[in-house]
C-alpha positions in Angstrom: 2.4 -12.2 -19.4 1.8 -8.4 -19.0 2.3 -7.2 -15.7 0.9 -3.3 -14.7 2.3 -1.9 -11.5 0.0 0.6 -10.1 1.5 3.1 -7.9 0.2 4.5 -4.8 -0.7 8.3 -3.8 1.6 11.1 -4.3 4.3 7.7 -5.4 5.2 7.3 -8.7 7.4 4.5 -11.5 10.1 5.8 -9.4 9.4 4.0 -5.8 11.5 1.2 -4.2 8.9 -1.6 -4.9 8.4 -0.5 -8.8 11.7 -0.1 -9.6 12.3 -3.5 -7.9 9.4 -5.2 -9.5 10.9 -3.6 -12.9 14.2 -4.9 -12.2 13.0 -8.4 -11.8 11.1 -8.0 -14.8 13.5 -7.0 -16.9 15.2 -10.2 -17.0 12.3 -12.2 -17.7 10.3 -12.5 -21.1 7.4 -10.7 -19.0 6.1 -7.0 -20.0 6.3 -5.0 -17.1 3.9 -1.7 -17.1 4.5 1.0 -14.4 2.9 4.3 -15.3 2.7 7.7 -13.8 -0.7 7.7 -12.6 -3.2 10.7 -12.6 -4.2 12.2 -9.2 -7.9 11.9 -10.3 -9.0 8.1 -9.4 -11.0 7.8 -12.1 -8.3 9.3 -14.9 -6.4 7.1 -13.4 -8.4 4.1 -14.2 -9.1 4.8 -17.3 -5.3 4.5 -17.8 -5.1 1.6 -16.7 -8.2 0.2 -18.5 -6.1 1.3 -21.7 -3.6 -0.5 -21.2 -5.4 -3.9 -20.7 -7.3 -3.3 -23.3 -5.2 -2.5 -25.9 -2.8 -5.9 -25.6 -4.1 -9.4 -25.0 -6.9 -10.9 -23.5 -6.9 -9.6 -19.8 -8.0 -12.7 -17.6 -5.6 -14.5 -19.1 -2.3 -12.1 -20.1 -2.6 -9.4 -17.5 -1.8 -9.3 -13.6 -1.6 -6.5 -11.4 0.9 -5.8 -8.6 -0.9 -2.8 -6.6 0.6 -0.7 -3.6 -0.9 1.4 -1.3 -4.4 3.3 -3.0 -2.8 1.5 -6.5 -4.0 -1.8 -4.3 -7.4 -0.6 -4.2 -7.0 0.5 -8.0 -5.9 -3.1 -8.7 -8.6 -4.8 -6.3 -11.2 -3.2 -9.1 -9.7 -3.8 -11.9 -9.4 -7.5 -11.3 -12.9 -7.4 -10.3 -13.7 -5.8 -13.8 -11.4 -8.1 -16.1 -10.9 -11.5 -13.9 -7.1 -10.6 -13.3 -4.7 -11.6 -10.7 -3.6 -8.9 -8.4 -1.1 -9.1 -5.9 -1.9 -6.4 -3.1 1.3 -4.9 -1.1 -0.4 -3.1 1.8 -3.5 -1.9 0.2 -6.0 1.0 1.1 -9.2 -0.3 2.0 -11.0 2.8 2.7 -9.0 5.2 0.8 -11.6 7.9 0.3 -11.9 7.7 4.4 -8.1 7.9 4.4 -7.1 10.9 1.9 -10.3 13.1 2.7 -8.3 15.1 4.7 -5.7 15.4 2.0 -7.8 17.8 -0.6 -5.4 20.2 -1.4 -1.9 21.0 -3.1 0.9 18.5 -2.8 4.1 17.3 -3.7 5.1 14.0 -5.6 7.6 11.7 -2.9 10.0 11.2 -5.9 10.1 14.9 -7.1 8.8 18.2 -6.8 6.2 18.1 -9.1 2.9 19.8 -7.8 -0.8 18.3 -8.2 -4.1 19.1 -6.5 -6.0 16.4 -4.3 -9.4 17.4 -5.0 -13.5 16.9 -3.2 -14.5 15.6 -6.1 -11.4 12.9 -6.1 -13.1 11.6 -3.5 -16.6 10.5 -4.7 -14.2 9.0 -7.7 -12.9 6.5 -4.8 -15.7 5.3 -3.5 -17.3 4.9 -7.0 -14.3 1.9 -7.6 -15.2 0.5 -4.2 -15.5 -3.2 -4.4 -17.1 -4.4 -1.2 -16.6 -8.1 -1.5 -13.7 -9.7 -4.2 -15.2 -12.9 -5.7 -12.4 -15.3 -6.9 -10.3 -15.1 -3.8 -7.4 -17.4 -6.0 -7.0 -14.7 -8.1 -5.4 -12.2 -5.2 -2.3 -12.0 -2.7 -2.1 -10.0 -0.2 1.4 -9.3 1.1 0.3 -6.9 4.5 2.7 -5.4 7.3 1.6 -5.5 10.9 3.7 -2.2 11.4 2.0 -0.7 8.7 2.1 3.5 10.2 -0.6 4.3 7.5 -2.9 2.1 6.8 -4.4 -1.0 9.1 -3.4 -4.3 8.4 -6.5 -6.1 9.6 -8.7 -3.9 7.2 -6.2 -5.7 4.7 -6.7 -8.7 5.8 -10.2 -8.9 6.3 -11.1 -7.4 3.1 -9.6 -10.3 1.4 -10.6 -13.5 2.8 -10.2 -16.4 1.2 -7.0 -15.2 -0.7 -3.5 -16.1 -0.3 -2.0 -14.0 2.6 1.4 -13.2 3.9 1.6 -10.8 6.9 4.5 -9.7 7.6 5.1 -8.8 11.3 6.0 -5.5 11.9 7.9 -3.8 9.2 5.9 -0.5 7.8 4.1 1.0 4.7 6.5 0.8 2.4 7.7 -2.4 3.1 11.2 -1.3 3.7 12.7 -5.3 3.1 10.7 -5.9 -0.4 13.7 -7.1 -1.9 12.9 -10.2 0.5 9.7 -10.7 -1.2 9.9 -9.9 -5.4 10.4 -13.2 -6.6 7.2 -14.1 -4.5 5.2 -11.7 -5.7 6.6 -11.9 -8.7 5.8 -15.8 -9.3 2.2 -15.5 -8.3 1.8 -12.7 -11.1 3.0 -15.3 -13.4 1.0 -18.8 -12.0 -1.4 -19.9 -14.5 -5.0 -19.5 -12.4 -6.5 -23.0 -11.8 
């Protein structure tokens, strides 16, 4: 199994949760992806689409772990290519979320610059999915004390899929160490 870890905005290979999931990983037979991501959404995706694309069969040998905006990266591209993602507090409404964010930044893990942009984004809401089909083929791990995003958009963007809410805790999920093998093992289920 392949498994792509898509980071969220201005976050990077080098978060908690990546290098976690890559730790697990790495003792398993499982190919673990993480890349730097592009700031431009659909750059970004395109990425990602490479990577699926050039290894396997992508129903069946790829799952996503998404955090943050990567959750709404990974909600479309297991909509595109029948995946299974596992969500860890996922933007719903991202282009809502960041429009206030066009402009210079930071990366969290290092100084590196990039530019949020307008035109970033119409790229967002062109990957909007408004309803998942195949709710099996998601998890959604969601904190109550989420302080950026709204757990109950989280939850009620994913109905039908399995869901673990965690009560309180906050964006980052400051205890994910609790919770790799979890995610981890639904990445690697066979889907029914």
């Amino acid at each position: 199994m392949n498994i792509l870890y898509l980071h969220g905005f201005r976050s990077s290979p080098q978060s908690m949760k990546a290098r976690l999931m890559a730790a697990h990983f790495a003792a398993t037979s499982h190919r673990f992806v993480c890349p730097q991501l592009p700031a431009s959404p659909a750059a970004a995706m395109a990425l990602a689409c490479e990577f699926i694309e050039d290894r396997g069969d992508a129903a069946r040998d790829w799952a996503l772990i998404g955090s943050s905006l990567g959750g709404y990266y990974a909600t479309w591209l297991a909509e595109r290519y029948g995946c299974r993602a596992a969500l860890l507090n996922p933007a719903v409404l991202p282009a809502d979320d960041l429009a206030g964010y066009v402009g210079e930044h930071t990366m969290y893990h290092s100084s590196e610059p990039f530019e949020w942009r307008a035109e970033h984004l119409q790229e967002l809401l062109d990957l909007r999915i408004e309803h998942i089909t195949q709710p099996e083929r998601y998890f959604l791990l969601a904190a109550t004390g989420d302080e950026v995003l709204d757990w109950r958009q989280m939850r009620d963007h994913y109905p039908g899929a399995r869901q673990h809410i965690i009560e309180g805790s906050d964006h980052a999920i400051g205890e994910f160490a609790a919770y790799v093998v979890t995610v981890a093992n639904f990445c690697v289920e066979a889907i029914r």
